[in-house]
N, C-alpha and C positions, 0 to 999 in steps of 0.2 A: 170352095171358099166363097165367102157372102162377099160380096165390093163394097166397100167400105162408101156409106149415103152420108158424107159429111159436106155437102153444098158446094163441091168445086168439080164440075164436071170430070168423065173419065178422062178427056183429052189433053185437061189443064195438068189432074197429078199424073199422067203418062209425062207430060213435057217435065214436068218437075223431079219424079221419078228418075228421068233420064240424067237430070241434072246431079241429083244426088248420088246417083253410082257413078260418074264422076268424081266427084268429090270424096265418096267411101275409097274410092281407090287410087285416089291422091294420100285420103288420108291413114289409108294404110300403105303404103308407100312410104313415106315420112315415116309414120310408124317402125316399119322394119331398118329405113336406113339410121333410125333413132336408137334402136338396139345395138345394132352393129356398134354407133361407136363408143355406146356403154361397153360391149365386151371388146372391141380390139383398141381403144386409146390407149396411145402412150407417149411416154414423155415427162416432164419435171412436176406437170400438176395431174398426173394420172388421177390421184386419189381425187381430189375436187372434182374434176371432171366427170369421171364414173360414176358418182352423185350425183352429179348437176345434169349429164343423161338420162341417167334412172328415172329423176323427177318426171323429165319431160314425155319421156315414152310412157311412163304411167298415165301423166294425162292425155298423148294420146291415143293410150286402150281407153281411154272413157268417151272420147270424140269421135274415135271409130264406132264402138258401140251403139252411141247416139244417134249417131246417121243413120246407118243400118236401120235402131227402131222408130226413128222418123219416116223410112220408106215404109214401113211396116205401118204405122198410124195411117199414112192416106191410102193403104189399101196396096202397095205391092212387094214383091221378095226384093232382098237387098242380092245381089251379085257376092258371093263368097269365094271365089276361086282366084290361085295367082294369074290363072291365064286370062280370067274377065280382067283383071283387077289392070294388068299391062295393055290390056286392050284398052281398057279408058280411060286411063292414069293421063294426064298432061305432065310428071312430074315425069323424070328419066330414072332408070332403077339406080344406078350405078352411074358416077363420075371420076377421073382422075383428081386423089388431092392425097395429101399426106395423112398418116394417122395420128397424129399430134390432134391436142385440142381443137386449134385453130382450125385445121383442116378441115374438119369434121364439121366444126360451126359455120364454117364459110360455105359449104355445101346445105346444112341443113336452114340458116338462115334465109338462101333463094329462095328453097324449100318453100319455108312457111311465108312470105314474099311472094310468092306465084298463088299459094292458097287464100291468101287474103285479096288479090287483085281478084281471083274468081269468086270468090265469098262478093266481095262487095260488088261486081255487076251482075250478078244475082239477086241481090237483095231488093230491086224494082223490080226487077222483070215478076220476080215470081209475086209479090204483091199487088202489080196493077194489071201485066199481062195474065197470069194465070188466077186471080185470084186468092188464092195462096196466104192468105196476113200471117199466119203459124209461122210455114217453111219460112218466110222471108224473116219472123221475127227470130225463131231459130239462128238461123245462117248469120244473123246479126251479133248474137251473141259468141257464135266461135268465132266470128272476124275476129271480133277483141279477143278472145279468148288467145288467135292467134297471133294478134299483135301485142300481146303482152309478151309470150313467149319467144316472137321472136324479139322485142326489145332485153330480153333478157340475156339472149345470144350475143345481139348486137352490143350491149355492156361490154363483151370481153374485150373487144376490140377499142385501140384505142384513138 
C-alpha cells in the first residue's frame, strides 16, 4: 500500500495513529457495554430505557466507524480484534453495578467522562505537537459529541 503523502510526517501520524486505536477501543468498549444494557435492563422504566440505549449505541456504531476511517485517511490499519481492543482500551470491560437503569447509566456515564478527558488532551497535542489540524479537529467534535450524550445520561439522575 502507498503511505498516504498528506504533509504530516510518518512519525507524527504513527504517534496519532497510536492515539486513535486507543480511543477506537475505548470506543468500542463503550460501544459493547452500551448494548448489553439495551438487551439486559430491567426494572419499572425497562421500555424507556431500551430506547434510550438503542439510541446511543447507534450513535456509537457511527464513532467507532469514524475512528477507524480516520486511521485509515492518514495512512494506517485501525486495530479490529477484542484482544487489540482490551489491550488499549483505558475503559475496564466489565464493572459491579445493578441492571436497573441507573446501574447501567452510572457505569456508562464514567464511561463517556473518561473518553471526553482523553478527547480533550488530545486535541493540542495532535494540532501543535503532531501537526495533525484534521485529527485534532476531528477529536474535537466527538468530545461534544460525547458530552452531549453523556449529559443526556446524567439527566436521569437527579
Amino acid at each position: 500500500m502507498k503511505k498516504a503523502n498528506i504533509g504530516i510526517t510518518e512519525k507524527n501520524t504513527d504517534a496519532v495513529a497510536l492515539e486513535l486505536s486507543k480511543l477506537l477501543a475505548d470506543e468500542f468498549l463503550l460501544y459493547t457495554k452500551t448494548r448489553n444494557a439495551h438487551w439486559n435492563v430491567t426494572g419499572d422504566n425497562f421500555h424507556a430505557n431500551h430506547i434510550f440505549f438503542e439510541n446511543q449505541y447507534k450513535q456509537l456504531d457511527e464513532i467507532v466507524d469514524s475512528v477507524a476511517e480516520r486511521m485509515r485517511k492518514i495512512g494506517h490499519f485501525a486495530p479490529a480484534t477484542m484482544r487489540s481492543y482490551l489491550e488499549l482500551a483505558h475503559l475496564t470491560e466489565y464493572s459491579e453495578r445493578t441492571n436497573d437503569g441507573l446501574g447501567y447509566m452510572k457505569d456508562l456515564l464514567e464511561d463517556h467522562e473518561s473518553i471526553i478527558e482523553f478527547l480533550r488532551g488530545n486535541i493540542t497535542p495532535f494540532a501543535e505537537k503532531f501537526k495533525d489540524y484534521g485529527t485534532s479537529d476531528f477529536i474535537t467534535g466527538l468530545m461534544e459529541t460525547h458530552e452531549e450524550m453523556a449529559w443526556m445520561i446524567r439527566s436521569y439522575f437527579r
